[in-house]
N, C-alpha and C positions, 0 to 999 in steps of 0.2 A: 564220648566225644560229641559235640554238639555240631551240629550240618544246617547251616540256614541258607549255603551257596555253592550249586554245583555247575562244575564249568565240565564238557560234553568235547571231545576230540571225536573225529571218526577219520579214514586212513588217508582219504583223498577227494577230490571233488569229480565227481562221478552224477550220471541221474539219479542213480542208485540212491546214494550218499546223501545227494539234495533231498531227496523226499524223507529217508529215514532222519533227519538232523532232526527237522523240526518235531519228528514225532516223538521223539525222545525227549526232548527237550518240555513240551507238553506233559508227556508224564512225569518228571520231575516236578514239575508247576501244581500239577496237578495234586503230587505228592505232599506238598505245604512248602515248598525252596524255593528260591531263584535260580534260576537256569542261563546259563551261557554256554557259546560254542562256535566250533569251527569246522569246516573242513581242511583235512589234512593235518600230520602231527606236527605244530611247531618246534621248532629249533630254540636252544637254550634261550635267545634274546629275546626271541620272541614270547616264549613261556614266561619268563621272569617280566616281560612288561605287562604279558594277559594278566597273572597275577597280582600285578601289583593295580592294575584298572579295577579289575571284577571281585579283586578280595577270595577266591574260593576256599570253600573248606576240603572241598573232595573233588579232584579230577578226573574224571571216567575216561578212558582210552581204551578204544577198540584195537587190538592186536599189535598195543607197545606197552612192553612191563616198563616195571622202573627202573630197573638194569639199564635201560637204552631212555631214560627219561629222570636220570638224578639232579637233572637240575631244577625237577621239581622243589619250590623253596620247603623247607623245613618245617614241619607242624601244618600240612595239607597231604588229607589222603588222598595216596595214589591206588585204582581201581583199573587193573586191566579182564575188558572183556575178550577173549580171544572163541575167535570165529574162525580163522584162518592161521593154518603154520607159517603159507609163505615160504614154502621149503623147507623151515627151522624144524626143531625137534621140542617134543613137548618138553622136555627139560629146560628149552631154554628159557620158557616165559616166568620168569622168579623177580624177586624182591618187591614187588606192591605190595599195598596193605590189606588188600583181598583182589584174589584171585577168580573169576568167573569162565567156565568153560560151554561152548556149546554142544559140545558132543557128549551126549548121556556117556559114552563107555570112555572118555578122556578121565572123567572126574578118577578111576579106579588104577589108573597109569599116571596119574599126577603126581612127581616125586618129591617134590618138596614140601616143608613144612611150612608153616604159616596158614591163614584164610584162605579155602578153595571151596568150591561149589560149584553145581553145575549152574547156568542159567542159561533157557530158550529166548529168542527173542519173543518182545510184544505184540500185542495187537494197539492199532489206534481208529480210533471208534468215530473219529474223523473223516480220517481218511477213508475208512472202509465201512463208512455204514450199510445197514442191510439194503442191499438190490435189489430190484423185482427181477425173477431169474424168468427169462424171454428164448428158451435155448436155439439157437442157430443150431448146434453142435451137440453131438451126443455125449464126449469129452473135450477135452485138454489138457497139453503138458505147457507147462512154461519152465524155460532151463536152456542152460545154455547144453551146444554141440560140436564139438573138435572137426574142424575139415577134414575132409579126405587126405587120406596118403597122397604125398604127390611121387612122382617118380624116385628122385633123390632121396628122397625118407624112404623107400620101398628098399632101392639099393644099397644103402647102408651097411659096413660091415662091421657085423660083431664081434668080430675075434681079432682082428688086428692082422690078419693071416688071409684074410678071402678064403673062410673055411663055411660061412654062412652070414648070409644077410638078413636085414629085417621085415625083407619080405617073405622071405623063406619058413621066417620062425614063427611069425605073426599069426599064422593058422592053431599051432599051439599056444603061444602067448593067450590068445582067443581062447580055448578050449580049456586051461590052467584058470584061468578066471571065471569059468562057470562051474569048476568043478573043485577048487580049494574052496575050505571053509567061509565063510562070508565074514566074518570077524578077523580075519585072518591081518598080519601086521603086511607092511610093504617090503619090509628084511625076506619074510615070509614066501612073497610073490616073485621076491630078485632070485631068492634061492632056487625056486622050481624053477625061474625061467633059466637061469645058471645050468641048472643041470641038464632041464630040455637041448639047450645048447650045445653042451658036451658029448649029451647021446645023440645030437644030429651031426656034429662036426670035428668031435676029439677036443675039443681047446675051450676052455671059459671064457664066460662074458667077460667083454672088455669094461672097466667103472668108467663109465661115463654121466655128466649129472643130465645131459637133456636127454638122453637114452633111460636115465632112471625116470624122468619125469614123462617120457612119451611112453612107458611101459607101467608107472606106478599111477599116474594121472590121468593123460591121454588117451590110452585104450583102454582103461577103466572103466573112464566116463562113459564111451565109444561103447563098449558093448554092454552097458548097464541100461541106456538110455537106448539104446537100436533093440535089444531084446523087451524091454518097456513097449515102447510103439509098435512093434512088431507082434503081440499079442495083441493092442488093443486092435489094431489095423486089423486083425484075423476076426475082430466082433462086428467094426459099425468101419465105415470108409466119411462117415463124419466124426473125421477126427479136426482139430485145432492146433496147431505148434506155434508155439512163440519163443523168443528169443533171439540169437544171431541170426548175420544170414547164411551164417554157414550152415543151416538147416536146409537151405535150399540148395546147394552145392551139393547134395546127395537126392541123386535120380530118382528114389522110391519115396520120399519126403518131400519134395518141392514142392506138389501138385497140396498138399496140405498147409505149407507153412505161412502163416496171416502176420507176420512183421514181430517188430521188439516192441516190447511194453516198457517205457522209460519214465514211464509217470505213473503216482496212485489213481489218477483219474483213469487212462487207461487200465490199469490191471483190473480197479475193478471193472470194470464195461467187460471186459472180457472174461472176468469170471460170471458175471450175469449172463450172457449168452450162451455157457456152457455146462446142461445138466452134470455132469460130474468133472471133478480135475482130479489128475494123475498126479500122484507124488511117487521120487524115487531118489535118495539122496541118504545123507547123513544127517540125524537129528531132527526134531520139527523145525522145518524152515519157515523164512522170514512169510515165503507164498501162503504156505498151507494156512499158517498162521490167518496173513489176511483174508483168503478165500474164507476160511472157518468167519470172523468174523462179518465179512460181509453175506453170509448166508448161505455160501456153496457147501458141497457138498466133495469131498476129500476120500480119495479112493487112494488108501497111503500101501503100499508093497512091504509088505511086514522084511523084520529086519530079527539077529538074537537078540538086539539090544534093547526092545517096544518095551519090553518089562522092567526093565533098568531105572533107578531112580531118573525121572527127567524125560525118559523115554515114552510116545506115544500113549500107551497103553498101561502108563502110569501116572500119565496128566489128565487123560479123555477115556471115555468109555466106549471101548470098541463097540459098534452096529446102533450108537445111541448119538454121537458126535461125528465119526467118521467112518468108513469102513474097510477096512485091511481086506488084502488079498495075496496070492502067491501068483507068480505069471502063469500056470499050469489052470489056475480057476480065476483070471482076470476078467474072461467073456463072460462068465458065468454070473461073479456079482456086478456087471456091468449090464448084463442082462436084467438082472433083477431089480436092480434099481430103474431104469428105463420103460420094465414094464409094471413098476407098482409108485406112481410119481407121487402117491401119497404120504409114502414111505418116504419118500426124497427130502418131500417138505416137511415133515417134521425133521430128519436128520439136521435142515438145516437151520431150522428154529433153536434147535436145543445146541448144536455149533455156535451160533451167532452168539444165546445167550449162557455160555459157559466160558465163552470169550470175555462177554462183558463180567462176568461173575469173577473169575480170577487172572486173567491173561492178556490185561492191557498193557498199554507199557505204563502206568500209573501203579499195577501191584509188581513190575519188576523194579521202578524205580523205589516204590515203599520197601522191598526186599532187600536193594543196598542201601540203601538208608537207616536201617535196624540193623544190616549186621554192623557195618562201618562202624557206629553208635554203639555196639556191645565189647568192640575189640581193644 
């Protein structure tokens, strides 16, 4: 199949959205194509007139297959990137004509047949060229943070029965998340918390979907991210948070938190200012990503999945690109980095330039572009 025009969806119009459009779109360009795009998925009328304007060969959509997009016209591949479920199930993202996953360990849970593969997002070399690194701050996290329980969410009953509320349980919920497996599924995490429940109160969890999403999502994040800070906060008190402001909405984090990064221009500034940034998440992120190529330097919390085609630790060379740690020895290689800066700067030298060697979005747009072309 021959590809000389790709038209570029992404989910909504966000700052987010605004700055990653164009950079996609570049690397396509950059790729040998024409590049079009939008925010947000259009609607059948609208698709059929993009098309009929732009002529594409291949449509990239970020987290809509073509199940929920057939009125893509006929003899144009459809290419879903999925980044996000969305609540859905990974089962649901089928019928495109390749499939691209962001999470290294989704590719091995992907049930359907046809094109799949994993793909990280890019770097743009634009947007993120190398900074002179000026460090205000010893680290940084940037990521978003779930507010505080408010009363109501605290009171909540789980059982249908006033046999136990979600305040009540919440101290396990906690304690079940640091202590099941880390790969573990969300069926997984419903179950233990299921049975926590039963041995506090006689009676099962009620199914509830914002009860699954504030136990499977919401405190997830909460104690993934609060145990994150709370080891580095134990090394230097020049820490850096960016993101909502619901960072500041919690008493032991206010005193740290320096606003949202809604632009490339801001993120980078703010990874120039900060000898090391914290990563803690699923897959390599869009951040790390940029930090890497603007020059920072990525203190990533290892995960089982680093080894995993796609995974960290199979894209980059640990202590050479970036350097892993566990929270138990987070002070330790944050130490060592802070006190051997020489160390630092090459980390981020050979970062910057392994970005530009394979991991712009120029070799992920040449990535779909050759498979599309082989299928």
């Amino acid at each position: 199949m021959s590809i000389r025009r790709v038209s570029v969806f992404l989910p909504r119009d966000t700052e987010f959205y605004r700055g990653l459009l164009p950079q996609i779109l570049r690397g396509f360009t950059a790729a040998g194509v024409e590049a079009t795009g939008a925010l947000g998925h259009p609607g059948a009328a609208a698709m059929r007139e993009h098309c009929a304007l732009h002529r594409p060969d291949l449509v990239f959509e970020m987290n809509r297959p073509r199940r929920d997009a057939e009125f893509v016209p006929a003899g144009i591949a459809h290419v879903c990137w999925v980044v996000d479920f969305n609540g859905r199930p990974l089962t649901y993202f089928e019928g495109s004509e390749a499939t691209y996953l962001f999470g290294e360990s989704w590719v091995r849970h992907y049930p359907h047949a046809g094109f799949h593969a994993w793909m990280g997002p890019g770097a743009c070399e634009h947007d993120y060229a190398v900074t002179p690194h000026v460090p205000t701050f010893d680290t940084s996290f940037a990521g978003h943070m779930p507010n505080p329980w408010s009363e109501a969410e605290l009171a909540r009953d789980l059982t249908g029965r006033g046999a136990c509320s979600f305040g009540e349980l919440l101290p396990e919920i906690e304690q079940l998340l640091r202590t099941l497996p880390v790969d573990r599924s969300p069926d997984d995490l419903l179950g233990a918390v299921d049975q926590a429940c039963r041995a506090r109160s006689g009676h099962p969890l009620l199914p509830d979907d914002v009860l699954r999403y504030d136990i499977c999502g919401r405190t997830v994040r909460h104690v993934n991210r609060t145990d994150l800070v709370d080891a580095a906060l134990a090394q230097t008190q020049r820490l850096a948070l960016y993101g909502p402001v619901n960072w500041s909405r919690w008493p032991h984090y206010a005193a740290h938190y320096r606003g949202w990064l809604g632009e490339p221009a801001a993120m980078r500034r703010a990874y120039g200012e900060s000898a090391t940034n914290l990563h803690e998440g699923t897959g390599i992120h869009f951040r790390s990503m940029d930090v890497m190529c603007s020059g920072g330097v990525v203190l990533w919390r290892t995960t089982p999945h680093d080894h995993l085609h796609g995974g960290i630790a199979e894209q980059f060379e640990a202590g050479v690109h970036y350097v892993p740690f566990e929270l138990g020895n987070l002070g330790e290689r944050l130490g060592e980095l802070l006190d051997d800066p020489a160390r630092a700067a090459r980390i981020r030298v050979a970062a910057a330039a392994a970005i530009r060697a394979g991991h712009t979005w120029r070799h992920r747009a040449q990535t779909i572009l050759r498979d599309v072309a082989a299928l």
